[in-house]
N, C-alpha and C positions, 0 to 999 in steps of 0.2 A: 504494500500500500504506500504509494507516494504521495508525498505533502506537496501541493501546490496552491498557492496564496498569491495575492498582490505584492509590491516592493514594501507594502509596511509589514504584513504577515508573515514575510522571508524574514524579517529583522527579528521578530519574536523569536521563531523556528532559530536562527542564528541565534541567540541570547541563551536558551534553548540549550540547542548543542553545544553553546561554548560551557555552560555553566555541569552539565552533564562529563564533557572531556576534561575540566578542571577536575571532578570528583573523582573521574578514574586515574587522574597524575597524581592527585594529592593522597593516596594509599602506597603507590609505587611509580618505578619509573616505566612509564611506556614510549612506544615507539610509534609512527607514526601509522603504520600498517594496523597495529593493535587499537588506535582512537579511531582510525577508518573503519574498521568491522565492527566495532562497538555502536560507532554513531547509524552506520550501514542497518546494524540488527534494530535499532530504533526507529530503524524507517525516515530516516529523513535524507533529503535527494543532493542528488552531487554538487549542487551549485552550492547548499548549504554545508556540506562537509570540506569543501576544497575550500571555502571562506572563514569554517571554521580552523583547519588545519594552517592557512597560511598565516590566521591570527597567531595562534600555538608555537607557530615557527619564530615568529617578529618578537616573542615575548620569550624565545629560546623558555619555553614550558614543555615544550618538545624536542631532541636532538637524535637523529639515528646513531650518528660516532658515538655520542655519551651512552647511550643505552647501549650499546657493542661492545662499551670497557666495562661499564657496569654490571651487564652481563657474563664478561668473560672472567672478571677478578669473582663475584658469589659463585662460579659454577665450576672454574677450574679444577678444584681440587677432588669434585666426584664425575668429572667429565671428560672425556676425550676430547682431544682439538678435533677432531673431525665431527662427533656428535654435538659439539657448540658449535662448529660451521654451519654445519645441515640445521639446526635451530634457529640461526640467528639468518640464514640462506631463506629459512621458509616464512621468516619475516618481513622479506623485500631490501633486507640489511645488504648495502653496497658491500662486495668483497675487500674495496679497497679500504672500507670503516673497519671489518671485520679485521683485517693482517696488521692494522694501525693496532685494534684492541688487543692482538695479541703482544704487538710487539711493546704496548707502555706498560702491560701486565706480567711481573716476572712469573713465568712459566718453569712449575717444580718437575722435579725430573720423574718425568713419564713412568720409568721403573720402578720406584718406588711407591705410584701409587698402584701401580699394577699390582707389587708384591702385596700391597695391604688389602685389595682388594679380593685378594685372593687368599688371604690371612682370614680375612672377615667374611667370605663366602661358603669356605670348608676350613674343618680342622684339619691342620697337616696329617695327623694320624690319617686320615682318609681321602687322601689327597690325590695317592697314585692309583685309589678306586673311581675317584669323579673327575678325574682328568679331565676327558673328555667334556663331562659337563662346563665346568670350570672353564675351558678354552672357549668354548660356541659362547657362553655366556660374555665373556671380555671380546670376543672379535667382533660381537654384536654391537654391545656398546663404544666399536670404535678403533679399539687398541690393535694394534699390528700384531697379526697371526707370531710373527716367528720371535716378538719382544713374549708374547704371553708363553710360548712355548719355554724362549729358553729361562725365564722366573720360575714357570713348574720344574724343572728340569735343575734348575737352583737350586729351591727349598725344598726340593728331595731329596736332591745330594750333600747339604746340609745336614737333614735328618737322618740319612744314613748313616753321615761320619760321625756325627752325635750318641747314636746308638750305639755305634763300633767302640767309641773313646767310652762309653758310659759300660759297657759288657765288658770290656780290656780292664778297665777298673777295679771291678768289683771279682773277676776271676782271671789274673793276670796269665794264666797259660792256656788261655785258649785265642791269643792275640791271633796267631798264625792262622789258627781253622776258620775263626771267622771273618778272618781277611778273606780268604782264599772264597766261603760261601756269598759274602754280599758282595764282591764283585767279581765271581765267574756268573752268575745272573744274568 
């Protein structure tokens, strides 16, 4: 249902949507794509949303770059660069806002949150049985097939040597035998 009125009636309808696109800035940051769909599902017609959006821009109430950084620094740390791409991609977000956001936002190394993510997904005790799960789960969300591989492949082999050093301990003459069984395997 679209709204059509006289030049004074547009003014209400704009009063209207600017006062409505204020309410949804002032909770969080939105972008512009996000006050278009919002004012869109309200039903009110393009001349009114482009008038309202260029007010929103004049008054910087709205920034795509700043919502790109904004974005990128609260999600980083449970996100893959490529799943905040594809995010902030299906918001109409310019790539070239996007690779600025990453680049003003220091970026933690990918490995470590893979290992944690994978700490906090499965117990290591059961780790080399949900492998599999484990991997499809992280390549989904993003993270490169052969970085997730070699993290499982790490915290196993951690846990093996941990076992070995922890068994060598507690019965010092079977160092040999259980060398010889966890890694002929």
């Amino acid at each position: 249902m679209q709204r059509k009125c006289s030049s004074s009636g547009q003014s209400i309808f704009f009063k209207r949507a600017m006062n409505k696109a204020v309410t949804a800035i002032k909770y969080s940051e939105k972008c512009e794509y996000d006050i278009r769909q919002k004012l869109k599902e309200l039903c009110y017609d393009e001349e009114v949303i482009d008038t309202t959006l260029d007010k929103l821009k004049k008054y910087k109430y709205i920034d795509d770059a700043r919502y790109a950084s904004v974005y990128v620094r609260s999600h980083i740390q449970r996100k893959s660069r490529r799943e905040i791409t594809y995010a902030l991609s299906s918001k109409k977000i310019l790539n070239e806002w996007i690779e600025q956001a990453f680049e003003e936002n220091q970026l933690p190394d990918e490995r470590e949150i893979v290992e944690k993510l994978i700490r906090k997904k499965c117990p290591v005790s059961e780790l080399s049985d949900k492998r599999e799960k484990v991997t499809v789960f992280l390549v989904r969300k993003g993270y490169p097939y052969r970085l997730v591989a070699s993290c499982i492949s790490e915290i196993l082999e951690i846990r093996v040597v941990s076992n070995i050093r922890k068994c060598c301990t507690e019965k010092p003459g079977r160092k040999k035998l259980l060398f010889l069984v966890c890694f002929s395997t």
